[in-house]
N, C-alpha and C positions, 0 to 999 in steps of 0.2 A: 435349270432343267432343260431348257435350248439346249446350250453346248451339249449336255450330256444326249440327249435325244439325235444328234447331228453325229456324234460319236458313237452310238451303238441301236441306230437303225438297220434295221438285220430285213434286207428284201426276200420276201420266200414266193416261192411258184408254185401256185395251188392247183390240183387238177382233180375233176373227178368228186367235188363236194356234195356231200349227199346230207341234207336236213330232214329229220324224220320225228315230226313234232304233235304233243301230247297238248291237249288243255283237258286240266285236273285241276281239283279243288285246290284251292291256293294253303289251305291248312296244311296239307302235303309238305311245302316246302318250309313252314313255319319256322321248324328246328335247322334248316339245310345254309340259311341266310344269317348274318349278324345284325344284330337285336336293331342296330340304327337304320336299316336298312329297311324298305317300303318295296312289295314286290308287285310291279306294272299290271296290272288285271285288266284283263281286255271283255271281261263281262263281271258280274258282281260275284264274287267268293274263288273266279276262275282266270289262271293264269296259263300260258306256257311253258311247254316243258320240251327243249329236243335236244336227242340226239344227233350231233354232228361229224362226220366221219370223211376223211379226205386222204388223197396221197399228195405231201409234197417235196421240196426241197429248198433248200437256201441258195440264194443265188450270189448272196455277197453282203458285205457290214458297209457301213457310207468310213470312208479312208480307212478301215480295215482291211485287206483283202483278207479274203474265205475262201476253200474250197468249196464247192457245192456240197450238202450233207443234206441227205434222205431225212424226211421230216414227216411221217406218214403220224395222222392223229386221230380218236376218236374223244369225244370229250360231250359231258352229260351238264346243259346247263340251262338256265333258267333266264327270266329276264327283271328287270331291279329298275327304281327310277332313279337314276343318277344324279348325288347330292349336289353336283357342279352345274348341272346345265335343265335337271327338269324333264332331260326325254330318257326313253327306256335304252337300257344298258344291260350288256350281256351281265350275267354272274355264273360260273363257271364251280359247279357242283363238285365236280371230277374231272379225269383228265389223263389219256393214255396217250403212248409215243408208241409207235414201234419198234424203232432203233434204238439197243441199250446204250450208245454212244449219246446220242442227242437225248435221249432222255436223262440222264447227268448232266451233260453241260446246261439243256435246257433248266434244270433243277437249280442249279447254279446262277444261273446267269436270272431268272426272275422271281426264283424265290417261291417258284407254284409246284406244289407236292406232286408233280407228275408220279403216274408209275408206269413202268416198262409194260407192254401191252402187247403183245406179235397178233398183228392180224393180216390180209390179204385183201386189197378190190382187185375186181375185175370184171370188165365192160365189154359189152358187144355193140357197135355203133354199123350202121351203114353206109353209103357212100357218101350222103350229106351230113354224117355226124349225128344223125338220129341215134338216138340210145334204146336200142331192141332190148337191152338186160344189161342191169348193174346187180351185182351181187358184193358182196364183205360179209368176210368170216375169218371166226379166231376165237382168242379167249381172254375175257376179262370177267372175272372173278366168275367164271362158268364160259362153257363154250355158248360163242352167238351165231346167229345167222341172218344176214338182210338180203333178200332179193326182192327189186322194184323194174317197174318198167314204166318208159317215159309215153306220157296220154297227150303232152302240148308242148309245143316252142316256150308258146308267153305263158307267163300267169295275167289273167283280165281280172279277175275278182278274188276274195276270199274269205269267207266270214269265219268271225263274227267282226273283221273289220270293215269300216264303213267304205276304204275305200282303197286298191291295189298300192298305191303310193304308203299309205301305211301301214300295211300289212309286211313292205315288204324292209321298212324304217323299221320297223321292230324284229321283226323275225332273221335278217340277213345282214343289213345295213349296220346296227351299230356301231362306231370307231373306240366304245371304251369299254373293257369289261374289269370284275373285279372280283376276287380271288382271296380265300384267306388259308394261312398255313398256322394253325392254333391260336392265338389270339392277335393275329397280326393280319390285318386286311389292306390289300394295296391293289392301284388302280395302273391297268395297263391299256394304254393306249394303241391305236393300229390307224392306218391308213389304207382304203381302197378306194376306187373308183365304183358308184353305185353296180348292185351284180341286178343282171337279165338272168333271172333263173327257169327254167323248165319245171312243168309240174309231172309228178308221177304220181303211179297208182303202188298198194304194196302185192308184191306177190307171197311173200313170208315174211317175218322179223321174228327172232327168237331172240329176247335178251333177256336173259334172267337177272344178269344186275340191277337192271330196271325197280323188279320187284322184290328182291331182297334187300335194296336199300326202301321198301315203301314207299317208293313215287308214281309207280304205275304199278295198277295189279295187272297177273297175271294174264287173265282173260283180254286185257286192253290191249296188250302189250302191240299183238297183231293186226290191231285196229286204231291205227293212228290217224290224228286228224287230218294231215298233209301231209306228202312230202315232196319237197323242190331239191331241184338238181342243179349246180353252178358249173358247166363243163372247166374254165379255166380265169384265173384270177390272179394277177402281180398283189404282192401284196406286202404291206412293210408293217412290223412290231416294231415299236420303239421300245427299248433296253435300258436302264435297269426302271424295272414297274415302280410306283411312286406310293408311299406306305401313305393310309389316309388316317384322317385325326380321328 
């Protein structure tokens, strides 16, 4: 698994990541996980739930060379206690591309049932980078709309966690998540460096996927517990994802 991981580490440039996160009863996500799996609850019955949405691109494969290829993603996922290590771990619900290109090869290359997604950010920043408005819109399985605006630099605190350091270990930081396409579940690994994220407030969110898949009602949709913003992030997926027992 080295060699292969040395061989199809795929570097991407993240810009612009926007986390817009739910805690809901963890019943919710009962059906949405595989049966072996135990879903990280950060209060008794209640787990997270966010929305992730970014623009990126590829920057290169380690001794492959690549062109750079547009890698814009919105992706609906949960969090899971990972059978290998004990701490919380992404699981990945859903999952759009925006480029029909990368979203093929992406399908290809890890085996995760992406689907072609076209949506748009776009940011209004000041002369320090301050974020006056972030907005993303498009359509997946209904048209969405998110506009937020940023309230702080740092995050200091954020309940129901005890303590910034682990709020943001769970919510941002994971290095493993895991995915399944019909009865086959595999664990994909990733590499960053810890993210300094920004906190925002929401000024809209309309997603009706949300509530047609029954993970968030309707009424909530608008009213999300947090959301944090990552302005920029190198960031490496290791290639091909590793099927679990």
């Amino acid at each position: 698994m080295a060699i292969l991981k040395k061989l199809f580490s795929v570097e991407m440039r993240l810009h612009d990541m926007l986390y817009v996160s739910y805690l809901i009863p963890t019943e919710r996500l009962l059906a949405r996980i595989p049966n072996n799996f135990r879903l990280a609850e950060v209060q008794q019955g209640k787990v997270f739930l966010s929305l992730v949405i970014f623009r990126g691109r590829t920057s290169g494969a380690a001794t492959i060379p690549t062109p750079g290829i547009p890698f814009d993603q919105v992706n609906i996922r949960t969090y899971v206690i990972d059978p290998a290590t004990g701490k919380p771990a992404v699981y990945f619900v859903h999952c759009g591309i925006s480029g029909s290109l990368i979203t093929f090869l992406y399908r290809i290359l890890s085996g995760m049932p992406v689907e072609h997604t076209p949506f748009a950010i776009r940011t209004r920043k000041d002369m320090n980078g301050r974020y006056g408005a972030y907005e993303a819109s498009g359509a997946w399985h209904g048209r969405f709309s998110i506009k937020a605006g940023q309230t702080a630099e740092k995050v200091t605190a954020l309940e129901p966690f005890p303590s910034r350091e682990e709020a943001l270990s769970y919510l941002i930081d994971p290095l493993a998540g895991f995915y399944s396409d019909s009865a086959i579940v595999r664990r994909l690994e990733v590499f960053h460096s810890p993210l300094e994220p920004r906190l925002c407030s929401p000024l809209e969110v309309r997603f009706p996927y949300l509530s047609s898949l029954g993970l968030v009602e309707e009424e909530e949709v608008a009213r999300p517990h947090n959301i944090l913003l990552v302005p920029y992030t190198p960031f490496l997926i290791y290639l091909p994802a590793r099927k679990t027992a």
